[in-house]
C-alpha positions as CSV (number, residue, x, y, z in Angstrom):
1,X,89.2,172.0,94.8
2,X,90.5,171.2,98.0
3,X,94.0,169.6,98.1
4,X,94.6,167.4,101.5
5,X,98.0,165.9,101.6
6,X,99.0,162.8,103.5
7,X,100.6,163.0,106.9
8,X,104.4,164.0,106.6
9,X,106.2,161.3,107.5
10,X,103.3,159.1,106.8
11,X,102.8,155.9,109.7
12,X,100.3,152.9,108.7
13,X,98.4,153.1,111.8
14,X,96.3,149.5,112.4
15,X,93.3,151.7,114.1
16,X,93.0,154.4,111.4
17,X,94.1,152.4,107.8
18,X,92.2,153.6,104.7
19,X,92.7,152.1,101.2
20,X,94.0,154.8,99.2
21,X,96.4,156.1,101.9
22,X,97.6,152.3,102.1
23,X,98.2,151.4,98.5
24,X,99.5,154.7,97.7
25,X,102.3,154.3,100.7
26,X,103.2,150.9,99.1
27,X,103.8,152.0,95.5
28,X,105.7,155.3,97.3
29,X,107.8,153.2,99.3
30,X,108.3,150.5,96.3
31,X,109.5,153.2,93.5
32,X,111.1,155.0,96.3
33,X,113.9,152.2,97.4
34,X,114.0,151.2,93.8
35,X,115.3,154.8,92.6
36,X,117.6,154.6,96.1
37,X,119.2,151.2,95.3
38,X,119.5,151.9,91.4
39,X,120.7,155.2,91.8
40,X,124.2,153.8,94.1
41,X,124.0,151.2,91.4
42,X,124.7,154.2,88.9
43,X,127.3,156.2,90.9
44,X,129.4,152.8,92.1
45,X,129.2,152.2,87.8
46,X,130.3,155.9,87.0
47,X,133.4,155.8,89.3
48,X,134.1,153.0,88.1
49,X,132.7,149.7,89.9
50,X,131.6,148.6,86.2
51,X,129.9,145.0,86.6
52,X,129.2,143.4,82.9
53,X,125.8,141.8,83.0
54,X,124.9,142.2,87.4
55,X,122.2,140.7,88.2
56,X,121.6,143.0,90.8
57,X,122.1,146.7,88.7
58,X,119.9,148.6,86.7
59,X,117.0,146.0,86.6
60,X,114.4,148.6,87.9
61,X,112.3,145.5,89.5
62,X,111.5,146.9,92.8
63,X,110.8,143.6,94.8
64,X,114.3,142.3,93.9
65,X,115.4,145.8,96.3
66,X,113.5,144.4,99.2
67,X,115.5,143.9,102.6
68,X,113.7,142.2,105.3
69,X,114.4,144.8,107.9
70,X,114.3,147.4,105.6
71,X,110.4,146.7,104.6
72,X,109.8,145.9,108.3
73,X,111.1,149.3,109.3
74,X,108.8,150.8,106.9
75,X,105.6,149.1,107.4
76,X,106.4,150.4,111.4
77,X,108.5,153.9,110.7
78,X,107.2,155.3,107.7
79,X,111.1,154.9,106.3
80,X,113.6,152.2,105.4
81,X,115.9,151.1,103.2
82,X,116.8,148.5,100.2
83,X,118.8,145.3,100.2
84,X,122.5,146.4,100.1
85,X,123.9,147.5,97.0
86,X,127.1,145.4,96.6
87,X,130.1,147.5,95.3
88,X,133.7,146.9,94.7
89,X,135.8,149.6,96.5
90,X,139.1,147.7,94.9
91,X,138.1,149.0,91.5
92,X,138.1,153.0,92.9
93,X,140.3,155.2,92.4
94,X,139.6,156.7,96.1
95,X,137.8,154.0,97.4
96,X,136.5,155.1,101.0
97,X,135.9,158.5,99.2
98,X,133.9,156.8,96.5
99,X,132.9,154.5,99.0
100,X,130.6,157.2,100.6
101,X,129.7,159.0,97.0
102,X,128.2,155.6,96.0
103,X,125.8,155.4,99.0
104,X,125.1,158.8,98.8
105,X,124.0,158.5,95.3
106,X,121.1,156.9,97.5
107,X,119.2,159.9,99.0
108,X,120.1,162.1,96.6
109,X,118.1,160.0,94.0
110,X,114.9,160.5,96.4
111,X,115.4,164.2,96.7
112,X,115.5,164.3,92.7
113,X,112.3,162.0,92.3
114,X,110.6,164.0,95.2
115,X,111.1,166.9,93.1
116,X,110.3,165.6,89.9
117,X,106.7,164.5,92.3
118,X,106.3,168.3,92.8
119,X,106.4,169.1,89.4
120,X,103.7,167.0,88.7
121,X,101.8,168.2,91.5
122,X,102.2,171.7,90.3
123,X,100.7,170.7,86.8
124,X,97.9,168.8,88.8
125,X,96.7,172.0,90.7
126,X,96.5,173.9,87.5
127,X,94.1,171.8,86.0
128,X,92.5,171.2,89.5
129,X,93.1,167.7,89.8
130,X,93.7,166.0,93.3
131,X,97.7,165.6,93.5
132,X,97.6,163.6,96.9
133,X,98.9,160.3,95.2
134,X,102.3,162.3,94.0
135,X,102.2,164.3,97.6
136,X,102.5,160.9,99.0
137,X,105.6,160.0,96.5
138,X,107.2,163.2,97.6
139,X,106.7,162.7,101.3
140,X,108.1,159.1,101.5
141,X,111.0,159.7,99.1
142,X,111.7,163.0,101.5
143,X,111.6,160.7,104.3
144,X,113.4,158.0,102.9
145,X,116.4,160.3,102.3
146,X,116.7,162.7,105.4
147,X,116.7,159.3,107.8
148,X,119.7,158.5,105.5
149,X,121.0,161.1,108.4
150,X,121.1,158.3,110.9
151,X,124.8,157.0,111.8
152,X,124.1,153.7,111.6
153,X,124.5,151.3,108.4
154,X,122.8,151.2,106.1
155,X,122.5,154.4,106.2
156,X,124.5,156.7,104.1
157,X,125.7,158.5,107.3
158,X,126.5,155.0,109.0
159,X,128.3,154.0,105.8
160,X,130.7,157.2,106.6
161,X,130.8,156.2,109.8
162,X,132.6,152.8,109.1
163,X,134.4,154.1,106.3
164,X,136.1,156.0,108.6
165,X,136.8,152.8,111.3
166,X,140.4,151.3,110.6
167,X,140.9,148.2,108.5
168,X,142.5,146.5,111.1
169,X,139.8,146.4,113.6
170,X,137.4,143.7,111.1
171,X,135.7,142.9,114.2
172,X,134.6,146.5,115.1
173,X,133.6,147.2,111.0
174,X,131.8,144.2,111.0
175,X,129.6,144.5,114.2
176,X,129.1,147.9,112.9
177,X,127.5,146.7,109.4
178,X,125.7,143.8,110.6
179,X,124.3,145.4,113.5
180,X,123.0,148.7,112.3
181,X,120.2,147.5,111.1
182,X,118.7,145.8,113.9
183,X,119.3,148.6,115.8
184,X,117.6,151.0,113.2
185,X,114.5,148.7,113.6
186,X,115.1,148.1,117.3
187,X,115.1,151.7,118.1
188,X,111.6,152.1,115.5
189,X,109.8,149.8,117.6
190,X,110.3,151.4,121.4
191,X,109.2,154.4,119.9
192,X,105.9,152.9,118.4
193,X,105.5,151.1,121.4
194,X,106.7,154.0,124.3
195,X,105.5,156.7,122.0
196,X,108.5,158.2,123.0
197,X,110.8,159.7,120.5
198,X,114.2,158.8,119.7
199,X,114.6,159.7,116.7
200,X,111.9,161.0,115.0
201,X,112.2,164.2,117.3
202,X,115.3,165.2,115.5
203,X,114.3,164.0,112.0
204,X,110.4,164.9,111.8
205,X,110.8,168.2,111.6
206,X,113.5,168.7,109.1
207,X,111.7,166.0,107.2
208,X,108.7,168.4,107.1
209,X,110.4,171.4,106.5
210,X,111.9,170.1,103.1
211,X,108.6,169.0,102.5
212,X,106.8,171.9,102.4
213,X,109.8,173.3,100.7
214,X,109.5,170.8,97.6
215,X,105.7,171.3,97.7
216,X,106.1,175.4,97.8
């Protein structure tokens, strides 16, 4: 049997849309920023954030994750992120170090579900069954998490970044988190609309790379 895997990073493109590649890049994305939030949700609960009874922790429910600009950025990037996980930093020991650990916990989540994809797959091709619906889990999760390489918030790197920025410059640390975003998704959109790349140049590539590494 032939095994055809979905373009890595995968873009919905309006001209060339087919059903399977659609619904499986929506329940990819879904699980995939669901396993991201819940997974800082974990680490900021392990060092010690401990929340009795959140709301907003360990509820698995993947449309209660969704972040208007973070959706928006993946329906035009292929990648994006969930609504902010809200942590405590007062209740860590080392709280800009745990800080960063907790939105790390992120992407590292994706790498481990991208892998635990590939395992399927692996059982899949022995029994010759088409494993493109877990190729397309591995790719967005893989995605998901390299892009957490960008230096803007809310990504992890951009959550180091302004970790980093001194407490007494609010105004600076909050410009930075509030307009991260907008750039993230700001940035998305000249590319789909230039076709030039900005970022995906940088990113693509390596995104691939650990792709085909996960997939061996």
């Amino acid at each position: 049997m032939q095994f055809v895997n979905w373009p890595v990073p995968y873009i919905l493109e309006p001209q060339n849309l087919a059903v399977d590649a659609v619904v499986s890049f929506v329940v990819a994305a879904l699980l995939a920023l669901t396993i991201n939030a819940e997974g800082q949700a974990f680490a900021s609960t392990l060092l010690g954030d401990i929340r009795m009874g959140a709301k907003d922790r360990f509820h698995f429910n993947a449309f209660l994750h969704l972040d208007i600009l973070g959706t928006a950025c993946f329906l035009v990037g292929g990648f994006g992120w969930p609504r902010t996980m809200e942590i405590d930093p007062a209740k860590f020991k080392y709280p800009r170090f745990y800080t960063v650990l907790t939105r790390l916990a992120g992407p590292v989540a994706n790498l481990l579900l991208a892998n635990i994809a590939a395992s399927i797959v692996y059982l899949m091709r022995i029994v010759e069954f088409d494993p493109r619906v877990f190729s397309m889990l591995i790719g967005v999760n893989v995605t998901l998490a390299l892009y957490n390489l960008l230096p803007l918030p809310p990504m992890t790197a951009g959550s180091l970044i302004y970790v980093l920025i001194p407490e007494n410059y609010q105004k600076v640390r909050w410009l930075f988190l509030k307009g991260g975003p907008f750039v993230i998704l700001a940035v998305v959109l000249l590319e789909r609309i230039t076709h030039h790349g900005i970022f995906s140049p940088y990113l693509n590539p390596l995104i691939a790379t650990v792709f085909k590494f996960i997939m061996g």
